[in-house]
C-alpha positions in Angstrom: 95.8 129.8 73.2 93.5 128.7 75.7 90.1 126.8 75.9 87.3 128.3 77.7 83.6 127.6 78.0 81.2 130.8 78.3 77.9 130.6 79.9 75.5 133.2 79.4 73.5 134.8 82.4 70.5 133.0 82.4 73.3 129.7 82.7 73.2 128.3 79.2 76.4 127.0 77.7 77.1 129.1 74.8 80.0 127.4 73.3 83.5 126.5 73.5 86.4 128.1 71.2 89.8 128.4 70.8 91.3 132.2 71.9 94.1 134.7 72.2 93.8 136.7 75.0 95.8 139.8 75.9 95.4 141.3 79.2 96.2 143.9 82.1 96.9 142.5 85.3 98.4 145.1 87.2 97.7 147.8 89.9 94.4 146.5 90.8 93.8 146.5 87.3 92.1 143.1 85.3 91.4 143.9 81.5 91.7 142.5 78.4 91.0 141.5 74.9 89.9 138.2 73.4 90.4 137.1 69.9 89.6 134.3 67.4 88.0 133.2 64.0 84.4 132.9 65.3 84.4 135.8 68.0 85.9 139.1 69.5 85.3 140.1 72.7 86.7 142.1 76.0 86.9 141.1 79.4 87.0 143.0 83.1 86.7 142.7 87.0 83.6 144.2 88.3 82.8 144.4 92.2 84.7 140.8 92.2 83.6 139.2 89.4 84.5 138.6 85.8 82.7 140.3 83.3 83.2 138.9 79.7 81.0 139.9 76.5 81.7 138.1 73.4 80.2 139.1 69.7 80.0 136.1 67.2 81.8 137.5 63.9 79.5 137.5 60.5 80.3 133.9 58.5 
């Protein structure tokens, strides 16, 4: 598990959390998934930069 912080695109600090990631790093291709108890979300390199989206789950 890793720690990561998330800010959104108008650069507010959405949180911190505690996820598994599992990813595709190979021929030119950067993709993944990323998993917890408060989130799900995907992940992917576009024109050089990282593009993550991240839906809170329903408490």
């Amino acid at each position: 598990m890793d720690t990561a912080f998330f800010e959104s695109s108008d650069n507010k600090l959405v949180d911190s959390m505690l996820f598994e990631e599992k990813g595709i790093f190979a021929e030119g291709v950067t993709s993944g998934e990323l998993k917890s108890k408060l989130a799900n979300g995907n992940y992917f390199l576009e024109q050089g930069k990282m593009i993550i989206t991240i839906e809170k789950k329903n408490s």
